[in-house]
C-alpha positions as CSV (number, residue, x, y, z in Angstrom):
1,X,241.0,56.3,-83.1
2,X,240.1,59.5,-84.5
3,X,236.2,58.1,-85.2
4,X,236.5,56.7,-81.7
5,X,237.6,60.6,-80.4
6,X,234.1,61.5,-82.6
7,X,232.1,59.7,-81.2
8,X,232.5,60.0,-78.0
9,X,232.2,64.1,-78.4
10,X,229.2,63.2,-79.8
11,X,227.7,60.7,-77.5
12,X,228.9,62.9,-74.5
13,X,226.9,65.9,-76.4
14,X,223.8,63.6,-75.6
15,X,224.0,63.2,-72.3
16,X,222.9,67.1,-71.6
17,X,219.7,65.6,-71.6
18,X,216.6,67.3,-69.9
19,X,214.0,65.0,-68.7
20,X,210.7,65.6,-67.6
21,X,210.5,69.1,-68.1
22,X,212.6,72.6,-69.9
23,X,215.1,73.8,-68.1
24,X,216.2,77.1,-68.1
25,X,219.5,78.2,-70.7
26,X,221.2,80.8,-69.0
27,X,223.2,82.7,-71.4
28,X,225.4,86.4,-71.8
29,X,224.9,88.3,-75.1
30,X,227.3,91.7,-76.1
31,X,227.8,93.7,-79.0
32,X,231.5,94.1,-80.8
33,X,232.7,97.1,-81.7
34,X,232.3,95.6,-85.6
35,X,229.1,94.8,-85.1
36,X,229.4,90.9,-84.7
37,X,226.7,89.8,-81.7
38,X,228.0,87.1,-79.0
39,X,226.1,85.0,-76.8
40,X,227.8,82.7,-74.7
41,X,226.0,79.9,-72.9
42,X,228.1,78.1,-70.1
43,X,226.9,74.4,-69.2
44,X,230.0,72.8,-67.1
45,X,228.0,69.3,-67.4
46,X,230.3,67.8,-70.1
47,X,234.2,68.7,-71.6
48,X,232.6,69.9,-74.8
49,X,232.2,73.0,-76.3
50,X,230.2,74.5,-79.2
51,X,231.6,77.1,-82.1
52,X,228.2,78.9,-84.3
53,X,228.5,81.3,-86.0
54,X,225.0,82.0,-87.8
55,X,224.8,84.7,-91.0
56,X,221.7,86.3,-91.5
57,X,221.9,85.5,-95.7
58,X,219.9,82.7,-97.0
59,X,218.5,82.3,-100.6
60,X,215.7,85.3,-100.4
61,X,218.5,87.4,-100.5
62,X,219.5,86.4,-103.4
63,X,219.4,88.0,-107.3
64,X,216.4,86.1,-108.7
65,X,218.6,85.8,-111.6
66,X,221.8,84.2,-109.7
67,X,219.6,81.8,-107.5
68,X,221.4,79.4,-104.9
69,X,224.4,81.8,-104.3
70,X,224.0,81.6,-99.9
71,X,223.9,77.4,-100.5
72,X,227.3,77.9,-102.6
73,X,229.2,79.8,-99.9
74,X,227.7,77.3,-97.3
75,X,230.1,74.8,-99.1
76,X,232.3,77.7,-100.5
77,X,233.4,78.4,-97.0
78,X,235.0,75.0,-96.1
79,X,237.7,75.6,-99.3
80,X,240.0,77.6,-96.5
81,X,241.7,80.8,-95.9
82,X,244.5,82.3,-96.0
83,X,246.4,80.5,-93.3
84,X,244.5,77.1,-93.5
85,X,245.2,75.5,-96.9
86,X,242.6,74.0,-99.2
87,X,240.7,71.5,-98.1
88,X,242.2,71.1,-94.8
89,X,239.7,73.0,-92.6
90,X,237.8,69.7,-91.7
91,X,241.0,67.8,-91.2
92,X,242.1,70.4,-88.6
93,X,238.5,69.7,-86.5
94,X,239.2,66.0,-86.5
95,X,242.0,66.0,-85.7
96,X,241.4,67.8,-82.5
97,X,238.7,65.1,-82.2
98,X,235.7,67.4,-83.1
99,X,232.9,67.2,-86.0
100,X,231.4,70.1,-88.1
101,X,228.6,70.8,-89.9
102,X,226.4,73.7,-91.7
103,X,223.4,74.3,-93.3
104,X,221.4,77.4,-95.5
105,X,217.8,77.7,-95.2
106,X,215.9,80.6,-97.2
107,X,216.6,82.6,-94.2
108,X,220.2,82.1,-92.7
109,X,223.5,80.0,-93.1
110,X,224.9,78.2,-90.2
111,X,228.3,76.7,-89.0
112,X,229.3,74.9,-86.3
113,X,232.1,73.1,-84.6
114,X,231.9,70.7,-81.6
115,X,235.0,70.3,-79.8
116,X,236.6,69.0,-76.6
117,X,236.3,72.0,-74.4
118,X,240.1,72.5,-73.9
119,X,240.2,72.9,-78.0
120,X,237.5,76.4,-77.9
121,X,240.9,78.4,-78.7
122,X,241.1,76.4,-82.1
123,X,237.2,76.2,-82.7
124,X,237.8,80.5,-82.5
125,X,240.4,80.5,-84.7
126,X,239.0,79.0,-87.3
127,X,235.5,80.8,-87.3
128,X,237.5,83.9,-87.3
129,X,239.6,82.8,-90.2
130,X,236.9,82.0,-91.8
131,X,235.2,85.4,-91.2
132,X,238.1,87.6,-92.2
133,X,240.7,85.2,-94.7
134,X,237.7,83.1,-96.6
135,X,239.7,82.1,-99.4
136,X,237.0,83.4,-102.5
137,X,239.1,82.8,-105.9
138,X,238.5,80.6,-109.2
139,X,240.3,78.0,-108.5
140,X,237.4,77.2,-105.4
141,X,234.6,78.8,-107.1
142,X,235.0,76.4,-110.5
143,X,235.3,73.8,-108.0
144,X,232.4,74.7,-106.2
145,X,230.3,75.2,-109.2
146,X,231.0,71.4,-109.8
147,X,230.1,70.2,-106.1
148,X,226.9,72.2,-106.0
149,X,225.1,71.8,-109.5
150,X,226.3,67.6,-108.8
151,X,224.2,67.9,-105.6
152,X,221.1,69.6,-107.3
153,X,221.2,66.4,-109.7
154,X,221.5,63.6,-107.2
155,X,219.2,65.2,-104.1
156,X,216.6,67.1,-106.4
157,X,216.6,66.2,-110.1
158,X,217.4,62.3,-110.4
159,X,215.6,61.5,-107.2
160,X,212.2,60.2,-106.5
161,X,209.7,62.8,-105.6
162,X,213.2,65.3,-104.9
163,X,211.7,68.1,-106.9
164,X,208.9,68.5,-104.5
165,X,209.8,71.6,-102.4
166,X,211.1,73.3,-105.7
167,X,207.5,72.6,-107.1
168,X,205.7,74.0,-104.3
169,X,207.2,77.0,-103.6
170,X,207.5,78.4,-107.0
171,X,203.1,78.0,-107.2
172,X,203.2,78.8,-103.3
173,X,204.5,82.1,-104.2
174,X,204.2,84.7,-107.0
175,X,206.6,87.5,-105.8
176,X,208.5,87.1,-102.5
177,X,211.7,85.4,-103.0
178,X,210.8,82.5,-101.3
179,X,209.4,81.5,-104.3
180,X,213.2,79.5,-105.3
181,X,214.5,76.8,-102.7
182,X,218.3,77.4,-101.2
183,X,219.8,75.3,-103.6
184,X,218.6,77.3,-106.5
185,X,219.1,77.3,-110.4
186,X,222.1,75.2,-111.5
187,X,222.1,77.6,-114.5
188,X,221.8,80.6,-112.6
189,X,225.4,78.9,-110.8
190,X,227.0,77.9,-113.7
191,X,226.7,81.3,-116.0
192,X,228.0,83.3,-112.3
193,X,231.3,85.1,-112.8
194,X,233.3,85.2,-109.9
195,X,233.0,89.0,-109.6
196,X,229.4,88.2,-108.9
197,X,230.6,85.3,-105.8
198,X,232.7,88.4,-104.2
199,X,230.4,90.5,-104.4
200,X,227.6,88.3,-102.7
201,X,230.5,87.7,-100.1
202,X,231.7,90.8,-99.4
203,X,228.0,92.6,-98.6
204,X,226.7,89.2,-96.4
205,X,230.0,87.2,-94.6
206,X,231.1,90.0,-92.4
207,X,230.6,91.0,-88.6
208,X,227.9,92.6,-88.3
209,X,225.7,90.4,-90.5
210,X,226.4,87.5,-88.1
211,X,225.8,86.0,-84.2
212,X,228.4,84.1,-82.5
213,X,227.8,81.3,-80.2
214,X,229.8,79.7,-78.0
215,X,228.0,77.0,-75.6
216,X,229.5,74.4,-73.0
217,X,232.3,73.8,-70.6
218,X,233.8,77.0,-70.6
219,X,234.8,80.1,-68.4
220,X,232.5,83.5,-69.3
221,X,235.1,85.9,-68.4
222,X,237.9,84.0,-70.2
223,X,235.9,83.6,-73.3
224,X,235.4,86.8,-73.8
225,X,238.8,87.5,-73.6
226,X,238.9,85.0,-76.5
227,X,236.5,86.5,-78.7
228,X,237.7,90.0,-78.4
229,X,241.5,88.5,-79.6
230,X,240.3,86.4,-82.9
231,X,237.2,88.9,-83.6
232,X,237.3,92.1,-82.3
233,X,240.1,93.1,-85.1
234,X,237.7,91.9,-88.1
235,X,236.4,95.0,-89.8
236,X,232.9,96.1,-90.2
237,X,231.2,95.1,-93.4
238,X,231.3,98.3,-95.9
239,X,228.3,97.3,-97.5
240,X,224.7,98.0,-96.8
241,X,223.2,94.2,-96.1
242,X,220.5,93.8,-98.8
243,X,216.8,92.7,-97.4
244,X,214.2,92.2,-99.8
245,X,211.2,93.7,-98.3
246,X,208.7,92.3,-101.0
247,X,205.5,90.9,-99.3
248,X,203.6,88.6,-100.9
249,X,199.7,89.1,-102.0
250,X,197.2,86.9,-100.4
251,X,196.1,84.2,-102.3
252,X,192.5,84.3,-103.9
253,X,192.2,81.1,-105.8
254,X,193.5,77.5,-105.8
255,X,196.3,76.4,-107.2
256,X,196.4,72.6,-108.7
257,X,198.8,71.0,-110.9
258,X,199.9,67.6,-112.0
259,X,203.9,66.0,-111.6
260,X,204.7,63.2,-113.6
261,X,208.4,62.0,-111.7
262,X,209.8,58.7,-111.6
263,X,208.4,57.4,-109.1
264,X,206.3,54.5,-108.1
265,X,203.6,55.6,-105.8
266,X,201.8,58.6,-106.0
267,X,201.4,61.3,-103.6
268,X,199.0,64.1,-103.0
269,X,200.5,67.4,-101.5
270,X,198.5,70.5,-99.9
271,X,200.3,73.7,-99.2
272,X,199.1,76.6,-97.3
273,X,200.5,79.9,-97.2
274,X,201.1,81.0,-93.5
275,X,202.0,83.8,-91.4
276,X,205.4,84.3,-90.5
277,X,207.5,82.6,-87.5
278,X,206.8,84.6,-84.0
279,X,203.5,86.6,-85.6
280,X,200.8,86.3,-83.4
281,X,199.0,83.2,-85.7
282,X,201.4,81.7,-86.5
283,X,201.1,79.4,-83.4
284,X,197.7,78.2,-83.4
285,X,198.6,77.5,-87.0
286,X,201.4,75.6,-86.7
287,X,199.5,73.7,-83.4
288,X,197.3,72.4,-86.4
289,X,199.7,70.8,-88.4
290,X,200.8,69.2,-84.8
291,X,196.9,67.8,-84.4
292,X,196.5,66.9,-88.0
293,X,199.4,64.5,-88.0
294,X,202.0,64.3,-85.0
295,X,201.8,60.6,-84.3
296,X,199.5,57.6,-84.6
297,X,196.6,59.5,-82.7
298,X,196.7,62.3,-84.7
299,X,193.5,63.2,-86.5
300,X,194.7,62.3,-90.2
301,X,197.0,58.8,-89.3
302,X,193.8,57.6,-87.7
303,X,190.8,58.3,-90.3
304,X,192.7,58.1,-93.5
305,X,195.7,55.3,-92.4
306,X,194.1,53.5,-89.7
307,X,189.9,53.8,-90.7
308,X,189.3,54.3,-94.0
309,X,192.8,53.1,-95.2
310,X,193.1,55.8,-97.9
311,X,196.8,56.1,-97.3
312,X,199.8,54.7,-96.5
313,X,201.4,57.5,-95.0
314,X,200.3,60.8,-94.0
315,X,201.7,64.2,-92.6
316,X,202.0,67.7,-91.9
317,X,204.5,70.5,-90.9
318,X,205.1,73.7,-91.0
319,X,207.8,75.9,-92.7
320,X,208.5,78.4,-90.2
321,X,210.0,81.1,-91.9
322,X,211.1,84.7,-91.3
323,X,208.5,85.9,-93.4
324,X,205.5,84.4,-94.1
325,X,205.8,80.6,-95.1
326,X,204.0,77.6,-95.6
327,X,202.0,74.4,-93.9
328,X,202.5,71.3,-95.7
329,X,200.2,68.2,-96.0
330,X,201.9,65.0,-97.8
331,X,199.8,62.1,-98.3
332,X,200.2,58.4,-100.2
333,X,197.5,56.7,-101.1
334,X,197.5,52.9,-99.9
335,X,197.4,50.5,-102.8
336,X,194.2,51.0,-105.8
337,X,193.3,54.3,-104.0
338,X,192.6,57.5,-106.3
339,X,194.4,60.0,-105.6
340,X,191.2,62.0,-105.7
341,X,189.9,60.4,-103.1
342,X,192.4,60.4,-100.9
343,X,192.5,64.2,-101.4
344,X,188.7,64.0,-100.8
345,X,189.1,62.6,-97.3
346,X,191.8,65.0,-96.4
347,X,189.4,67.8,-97.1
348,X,187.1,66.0,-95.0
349,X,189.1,66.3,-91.9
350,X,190.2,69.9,-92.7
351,X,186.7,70.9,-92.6
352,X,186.2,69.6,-89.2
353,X,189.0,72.0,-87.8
354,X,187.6,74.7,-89.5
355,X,184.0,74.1,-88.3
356,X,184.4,72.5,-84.8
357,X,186.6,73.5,-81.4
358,X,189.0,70.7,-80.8
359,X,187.9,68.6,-77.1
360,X,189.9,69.6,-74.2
361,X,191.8,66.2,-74.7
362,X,193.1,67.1,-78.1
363,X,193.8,70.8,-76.7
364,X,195.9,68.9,-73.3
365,X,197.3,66.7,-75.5
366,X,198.6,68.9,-78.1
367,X,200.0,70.9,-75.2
368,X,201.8,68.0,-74.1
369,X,203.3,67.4,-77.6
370,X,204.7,71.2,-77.9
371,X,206.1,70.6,-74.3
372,X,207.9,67.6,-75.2
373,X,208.8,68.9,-78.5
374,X,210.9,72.1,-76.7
375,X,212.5,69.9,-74.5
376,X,213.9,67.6,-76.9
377,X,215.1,70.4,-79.0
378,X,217.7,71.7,-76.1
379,X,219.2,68.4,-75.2
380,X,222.9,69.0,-77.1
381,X,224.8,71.5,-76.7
382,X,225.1,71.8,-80.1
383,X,221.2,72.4,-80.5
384,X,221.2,75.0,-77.7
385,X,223.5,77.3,-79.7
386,X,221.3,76.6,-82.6
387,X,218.6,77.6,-81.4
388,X,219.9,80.9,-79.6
389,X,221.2,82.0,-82.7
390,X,218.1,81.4,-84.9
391,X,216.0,83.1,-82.0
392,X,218.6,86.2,-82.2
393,X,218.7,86.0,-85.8
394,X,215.5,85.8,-87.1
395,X,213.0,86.8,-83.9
396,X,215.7,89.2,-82.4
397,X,215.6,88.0,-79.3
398,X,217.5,85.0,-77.9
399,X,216.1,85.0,-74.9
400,X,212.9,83.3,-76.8
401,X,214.7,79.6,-76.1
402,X,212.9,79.9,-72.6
403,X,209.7,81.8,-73.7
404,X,208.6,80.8,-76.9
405,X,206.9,78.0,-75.5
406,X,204.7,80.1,-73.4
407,X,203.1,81.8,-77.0
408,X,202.0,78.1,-77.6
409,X,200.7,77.6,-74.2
410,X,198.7,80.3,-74.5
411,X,196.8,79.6,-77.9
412,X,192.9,78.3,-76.9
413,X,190.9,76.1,-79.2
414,X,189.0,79.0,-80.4
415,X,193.0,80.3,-81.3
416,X,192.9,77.1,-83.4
417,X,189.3,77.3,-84.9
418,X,190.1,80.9,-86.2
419,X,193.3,80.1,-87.6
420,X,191.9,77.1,-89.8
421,X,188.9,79.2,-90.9
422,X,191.6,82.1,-92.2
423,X,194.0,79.9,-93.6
424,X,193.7,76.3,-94.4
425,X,191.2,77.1,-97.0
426,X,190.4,76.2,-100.7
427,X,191.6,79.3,-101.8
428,X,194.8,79.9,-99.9
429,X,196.2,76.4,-101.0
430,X,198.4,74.7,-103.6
431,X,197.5,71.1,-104.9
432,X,199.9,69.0,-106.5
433,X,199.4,65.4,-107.6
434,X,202.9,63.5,-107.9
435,X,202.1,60.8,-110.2
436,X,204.6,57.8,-111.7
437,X,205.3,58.6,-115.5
438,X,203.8,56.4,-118.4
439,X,205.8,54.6,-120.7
């Protein structure tokens, strides 16, 4: 039954679809006297309601020496409090009929809660318990320490081509902190005292380091009320928040290395160091990421899958990050294909984005894709809070769910041109050949 209960939450979630075109998330945001921002988004559609609370700590906050400390408390902070008892903080969501979640990025950690709507009082309660009574002591820490390094091993260590990001990023970059993924050193984790875990939680899991959202069927006036009775009491953090304000140098030469994993195909990896989400390029970069490989008409499926059947599998993204990030190319090379050569044909194709306008077709059609893209991206409730607290927390502006897709609109093809001249080049990139081991 209580699956059944889950279930349905979720699949009545979906139904906030948008078709056809963006619709227009209406939200109120305010300030607590502790520093802890609130934005409430009412949507009456469905009898589900949305908890998020998003902290601004991810791992480039961290001590370079005590690496994946914002991943621990990501799972540190589901041990419970001082009125929930250990381990019983999920049971208390499904039991209600809810699900939960979180995740830590480089930049921020997020929970949520999705609940029936008359259950908000509960989803409150325990994002305020969690806030102020986090339960941060040896018993969950050792156990913690188990949970976390296990993960590293089975998602990054033991599986095939799982070491990629951490690979990248420490070539990708020399200085800025990026240059460690969120789940971090399992050494780093292990030799931690748990002085060190306090301290990390006392300066970053504390009002005014931290948005609230609260999104679905409920009353504005009467949620505020809400807010103000489980938060308003929760003291201000006594700490000064640490942001590391190193910026990285631009690269001047190439990068290349070879991986040796256990794997059974290879794969060829680009990596280009970008500009930060919201900057002014970032855009037109990211749009040619979206051209190089967003579905079977994209400019790298058809010449190197379809064409000249170089590859199996091809494609790029973007890692949007508060500072500046990266744009990733992954390729496989189809069966008795060098890896060289694939790499070669890739090239090829860059080249042409750097030396020729896109046609007006690609240029509609890529709008099209970034149109559809936004729209998909708002169609739970639990991805509109989401995304107004990344907007708040990392662009400082929420209101960006309904105008960010206006600074894509806006990019021309000479936008594009001049952002694949400056950045996708030879020097500005990391190559890495994943290649099976030999016995």
């Amino acid at each position: 039954m209580r699956k059944l209960l889950t279930a349905s939450l979720i699949w009545l979630a979906c139904l906030s679809l948008v078709t056809g075109q963006a619709v227009q998330i209406d939200f109120v945001e305010y300030k607590l006297d502790n520093g802890l921002h609130v934005i409430l988004h009412q949507d009456n559609s469905t009898p589900i309601v949305v908890t998020n609370i998003m902290y601004h700590v991810g791992s480039k906050n961290e001590n370079p020496e005590r690496t994946g400390f914002a991943h621990f408390f990501e799972h540190l902070m589901f041990e419970g409090t001082k009125h929930i008892p250990r381990g019983e903080f999920t049971e208390y969501v499904e039991r209600a009929g809810g699900s939960l979640n979180a995740y830590t990025s480089n930049d921020v950690t997020n929970y949520f809660v999705l609940l029936p709507s008359n259950q908000l009082e509960l989803g409150l309660w325990l994002e305020s318990e969690r806030l102020l009574h986090a339960v941060v002591d040896s018993v969950g820490i050792a156990t913690q320490k188990d949970v976390v390094i296990e993960e590293k091993k089975q998602m990054y260590d033991n599986r095939p081509y799982g070491t990629i990001l951490l690979e990248t990023l420490k070539r990708a970059f020399s200085e800025h902190p990026y240059r460690w993924a969120p789940i971090g050193d399992e050494n780093h984790i292990r030799d931690a005292e748990d002085h060190e875990f306090e301290a990390f939680h006392e300066m970053f899991y504390v009002p005014n380091n931290a948005v609230l959202v609260i999104a679905g069927d409920i009353d504005i006036d009467e949620t505020k009320r809400l807010v103000e009775a489980y938060f308003g009491e929760i003291p201000k953090g006594e700490h000064d928040i640490f942001r590391p304000e190193v910026v990285e140098p631009r690269r001047n030469r190439e990068i290349r290395d070879t991986i040796y994993d256990n794997i059974q195909l290879p794969l060829v990896l680009q990596a280009y160091n970008i500009p930060a989400r919201g900057t002014e390029d970032f855009y037109a970069v990211d749009m040619v990421a979206t051209l190089l490989s967003r579905g079977q008409s994209s400019r790298l499926h058809q010449r190197l899958v379809d064409q000249q059947r170089v590859a199996l599998q091809v494609s790029a993204q973007s890692l949007a990050l508060e500072d500046p990030g990266l744009s990733l190319i992954l390729a496989f090379p189809n069966m008795g294909t060098d890896p060289e050569v694939l790499e070669n044909a890739i090239n090829a194709e860059l080249e042409k984005v750097r030396t020729e306008l896109i046609t007006e077709f690609e240029m509609d059609k890529l709008r099209n894709q970034i149109e559809s893209q936004f729209v998909n991206s708002n169609t739970t409730m639990a991805s509109r809070a989401n995304s107004l607290a990344s907007y708040h927390t990392v662009l400082g502006d929420a209101g960006r769910i309904n105008t960010e897709i206006e600074r894509y609109m806006e990019v021309t093809r000479e936008d594009i041109l001049a952002a694949a001249q400056r950045y996708f080049t030879e020097e500005n990139r990391v190559v890495l050949y994943y290649l099976p081991k030999q016995d």
